[in-house]
N, C-alpha and C positions, 0 to 999 in steps of 0.2 A: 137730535141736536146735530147742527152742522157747525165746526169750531175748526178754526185754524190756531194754533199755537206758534206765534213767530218772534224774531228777534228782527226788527226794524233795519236794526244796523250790520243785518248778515248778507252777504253780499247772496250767496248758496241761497238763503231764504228769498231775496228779491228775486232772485233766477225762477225758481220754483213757481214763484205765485204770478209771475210776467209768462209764465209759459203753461199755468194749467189754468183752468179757470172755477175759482170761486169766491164766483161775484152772489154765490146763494150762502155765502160761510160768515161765520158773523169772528170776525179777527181781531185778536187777544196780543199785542206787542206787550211780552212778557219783559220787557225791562220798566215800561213807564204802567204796565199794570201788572203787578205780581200773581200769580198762579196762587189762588187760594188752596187750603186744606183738604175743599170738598173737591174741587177739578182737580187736585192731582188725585185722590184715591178714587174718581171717576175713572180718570187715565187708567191709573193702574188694574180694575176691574176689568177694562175690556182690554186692555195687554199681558195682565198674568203677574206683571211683578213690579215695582220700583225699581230693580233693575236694570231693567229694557229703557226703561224710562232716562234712566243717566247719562249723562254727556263725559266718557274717558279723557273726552280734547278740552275739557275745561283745563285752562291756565291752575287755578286754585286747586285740581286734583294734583296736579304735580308741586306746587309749592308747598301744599300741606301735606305731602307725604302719601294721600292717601292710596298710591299704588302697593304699599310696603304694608296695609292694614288690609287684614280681611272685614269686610263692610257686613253688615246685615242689614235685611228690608226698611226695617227702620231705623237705619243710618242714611240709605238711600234715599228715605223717603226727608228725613230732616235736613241731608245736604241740598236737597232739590228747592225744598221750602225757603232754604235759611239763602240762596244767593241762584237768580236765573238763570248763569250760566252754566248750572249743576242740569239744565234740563235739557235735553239732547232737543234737535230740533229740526224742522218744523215737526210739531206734532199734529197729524189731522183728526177728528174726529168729527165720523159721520155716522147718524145710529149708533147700530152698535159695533162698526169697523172703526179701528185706530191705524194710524198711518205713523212709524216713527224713525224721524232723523230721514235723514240723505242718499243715503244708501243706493245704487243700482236699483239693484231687485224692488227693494221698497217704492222706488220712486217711480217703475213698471206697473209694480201693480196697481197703486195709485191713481196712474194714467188712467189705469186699465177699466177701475173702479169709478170714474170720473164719466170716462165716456168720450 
């Protein structure tokens, strides 16, 4: 499976997809289609955790407190489900390589893996 995970309206995310190319990725705008049950625990299979998967810069982690709570997997996995922003982003999935969030490194090796 080759899957891009984006937010339409992310400036970081338009950078990304204007400057690598996958035009072979079948791409998922996670606000106007939500991240079902079965693609996120795909995600999480070839990342390791819910986790990795979570977005700290969501707005809604600091409104609701949630830096002040210790989370579990499936806390993570329910905040991800219950609101998009909870999903860190872009997420790539090619095979069995996951690509996640913005990051330097990530977006090197990315490149890297891209070609």
């Amino acid at each position: 499976m080759k899957k891009i995970y984006y937010l339409q309206t992310c400036d970081t995310c338009k950078r990304i997809m204007k400057e690598m190319d996958f035009s072979e990725f079948e791409k998922q705008n996670i606000k106007a289609e939500a991240v079902t049950a079965e693609q996120l625990d795909e995600m999480k299979e070839l990342a390791g955790s819910y986790e990795v998967l979570f977005s700290r810069k969501a707005r809604k982690y600091k409104e609701l407190g949630l830096k002040n709570q210790t989370l579990t997997e499936k806390d993570y996995r329910e905040y991800i489900l219950s609101d998009y922003t909870f999903l860190k982003r872009p997420v790539v999935v090619d095979g069995s390589k996951v690509f996640i969030g913005n990051e330097k490194k990530n977006l090197a090796e990315l490149a890297e893996h891209l070609g």
